[in-house]
N, C-alpha and C positions, 0 to 999 in steps of 0.2 A: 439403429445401433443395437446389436447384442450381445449379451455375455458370453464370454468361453468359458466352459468347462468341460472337463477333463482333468488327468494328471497331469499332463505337460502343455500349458498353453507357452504359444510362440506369439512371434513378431515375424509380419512378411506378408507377402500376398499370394493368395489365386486365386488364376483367372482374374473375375473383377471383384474378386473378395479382399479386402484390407482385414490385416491383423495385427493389433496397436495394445499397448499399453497405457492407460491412464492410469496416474498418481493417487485421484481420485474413487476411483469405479471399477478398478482392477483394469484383466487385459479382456477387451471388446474384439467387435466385429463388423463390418458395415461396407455393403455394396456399392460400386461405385454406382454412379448414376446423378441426374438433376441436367440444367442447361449448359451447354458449354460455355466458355467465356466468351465469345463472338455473339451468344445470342445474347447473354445480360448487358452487353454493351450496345446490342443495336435494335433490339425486340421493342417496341413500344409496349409490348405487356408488361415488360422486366422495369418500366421507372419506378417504381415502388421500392423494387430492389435494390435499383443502383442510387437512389436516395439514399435509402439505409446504409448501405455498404460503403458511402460518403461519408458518412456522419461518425459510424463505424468507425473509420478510417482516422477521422479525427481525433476520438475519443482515444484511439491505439498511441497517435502519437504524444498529446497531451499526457495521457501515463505514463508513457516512457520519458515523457519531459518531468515529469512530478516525481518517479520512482529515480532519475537521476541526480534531481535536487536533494531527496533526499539517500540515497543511498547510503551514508553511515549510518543511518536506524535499521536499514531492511537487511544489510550486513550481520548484523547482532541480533536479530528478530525474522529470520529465514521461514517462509511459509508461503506453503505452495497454492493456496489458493488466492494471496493479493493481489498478483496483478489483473487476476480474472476479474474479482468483483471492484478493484477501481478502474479498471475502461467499464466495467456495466455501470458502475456510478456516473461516471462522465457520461458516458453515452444517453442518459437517462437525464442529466443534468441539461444537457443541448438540446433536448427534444421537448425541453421545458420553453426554450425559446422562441416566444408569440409573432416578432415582428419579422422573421424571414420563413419563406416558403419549405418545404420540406428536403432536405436535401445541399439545404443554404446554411443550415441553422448551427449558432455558434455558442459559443460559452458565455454568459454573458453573467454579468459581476452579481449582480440580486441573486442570482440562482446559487452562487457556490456556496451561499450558508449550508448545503445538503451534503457539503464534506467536511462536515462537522464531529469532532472527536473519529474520524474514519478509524478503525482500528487494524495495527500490521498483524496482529497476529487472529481467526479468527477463531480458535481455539479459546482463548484465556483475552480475556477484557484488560486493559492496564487500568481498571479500575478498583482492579485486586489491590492491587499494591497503592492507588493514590486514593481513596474512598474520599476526598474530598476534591479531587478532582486537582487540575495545575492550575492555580492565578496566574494568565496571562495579559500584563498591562502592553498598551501600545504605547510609545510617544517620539519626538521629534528623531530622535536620533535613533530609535528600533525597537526592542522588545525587550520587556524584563518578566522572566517567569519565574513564579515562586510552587514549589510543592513539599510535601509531606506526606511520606513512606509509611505505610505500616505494614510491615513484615510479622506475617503468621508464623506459627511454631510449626508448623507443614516444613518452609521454607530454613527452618534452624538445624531441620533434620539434614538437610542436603546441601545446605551453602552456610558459607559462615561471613563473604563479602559482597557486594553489590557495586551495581556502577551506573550512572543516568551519564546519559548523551542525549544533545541536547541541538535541535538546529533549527534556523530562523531561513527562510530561503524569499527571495524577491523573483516570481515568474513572471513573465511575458510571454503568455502564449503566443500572441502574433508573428512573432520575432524569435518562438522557437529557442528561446535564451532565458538564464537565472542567474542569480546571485547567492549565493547561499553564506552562512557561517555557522561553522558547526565549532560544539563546546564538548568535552567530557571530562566527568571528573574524577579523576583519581580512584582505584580503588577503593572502596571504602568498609569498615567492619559493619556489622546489622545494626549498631547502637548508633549509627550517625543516621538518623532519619530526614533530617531538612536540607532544602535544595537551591540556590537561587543561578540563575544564572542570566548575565546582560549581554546583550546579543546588539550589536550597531548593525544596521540594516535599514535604510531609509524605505519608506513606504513610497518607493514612487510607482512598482505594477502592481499586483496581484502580491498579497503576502501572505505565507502560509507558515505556520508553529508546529516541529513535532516534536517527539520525546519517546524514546526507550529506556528498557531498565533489563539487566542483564547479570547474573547472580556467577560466582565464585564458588569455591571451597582453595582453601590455602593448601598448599602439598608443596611442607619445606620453606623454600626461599619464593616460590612463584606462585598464583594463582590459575588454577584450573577452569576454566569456563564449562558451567553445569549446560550440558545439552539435555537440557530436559522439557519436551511441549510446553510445560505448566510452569517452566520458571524463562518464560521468555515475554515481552509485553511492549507496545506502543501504539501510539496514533500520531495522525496527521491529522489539522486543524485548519481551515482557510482562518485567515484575520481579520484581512481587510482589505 
């Protein structure tokens, strides 16, 4: 992989030159080349690879199953590096897994304590705004979260209301299925700081808690949503 520079870099190819744009890294370069797909599938040198590339694979869908459950937080908390580092988290989570062979190996419940407070945004911590963190209780019937906002004078300058969303999601990995309920609450002014919200969600798979927090300034009769890096913030939590 190399950088372009120049005054006018592109997107396109020659020859076996690829030329791309990352979000990240700016716009790159990189030659084609490596084994074809016929040798990773049939090479006995390549099981290493196509182990990984399995595992891989899984960690790809599992995200896409987690970023669907929760999708009204990642809607309101847009960042382009999440989905990358939750498949490396998962993928790193299953590779935590001792009792199957390399290649086999699945998500397994003791391990997901390590998507703990995961954060959407990884610019700005939603630890700014909840410095004591969210009390989340479990019980029979689903999940009750309490929090308390504390709102800088940073943020006074550029918003004047706020808004927590709030969702409780029941996954099944195996079954490639979820449950979710999502809460938001009304716009609010800066001077309302406390938050609770009860979520019914029966713990019968995998339960996971997340929460964003997404800032206003009033113009007239509606409120503007401030698109600003540093006033965007949330996490996902496994429960239980």
């Amino acid at each position: 992989m190399a950088r372009q520079r120049g005054p006018v870099p592109f997107v396109g190819r020659i020859g076996d030159i690829s030329f791309y744009e990352d979000k990240v890294h700016g716009y790159l370069s990189r030659q084609k080349g490596g084994p074809s797909k016929q040798q990773i599938k049939k090479r006995k040198s390549m099981a290493v690879v196509r182990q990984n590339n399995n595992e891989f694979g899984k960690a790809s869908g599992y995200g896409r199953l987690l970023r669907n459950a929760f999708r009204p937080l990642i809607l309101h908390c847009k960042e382009y590096s999440m989905s990358r580092r939750l498949q490396s988290l998962l993928t790193l989570i299953i590779k935590m897994d001792t009792s199957k062979e390399p290649g086999k190996r699945e998500l397994v419940k003791a391990h997901l304590t390590e998507l703990q407070d995961f954060e959407l945004n990884d610019h700005l911590s939603y630890l700014k705004f909840f410095k004591k963190g969210v009390d989340i209780e479990v019980h029979k019937k689903g999940i009750t979260t309490k929090g308390f906002c504390i709102l800088s004078k940073v943020i006074a300058k550029k918003a004047d209301h706020f808004k927590v969303i709030s969702v409780a999601a029941s996954v099944n990995f195996a079954e490639k299925k979820f449950l979710n309920d999502v809460q938001e609450r009304t716009v609010l002014p800066l001077t309302t700081k406390t938050f609770v919200f009860e979520h019914e969600m029966p713990a019968t798979e995998h339960l996971f808690y997340g929460l964003a927090v997404c800032f206003y300034k009033k113009n007239g009769k509606k409120f503007d949503l401030v698109l600003d890096e540093e006033m965007k913030a949330g996490f996902i939590s496994f429960v239980e």
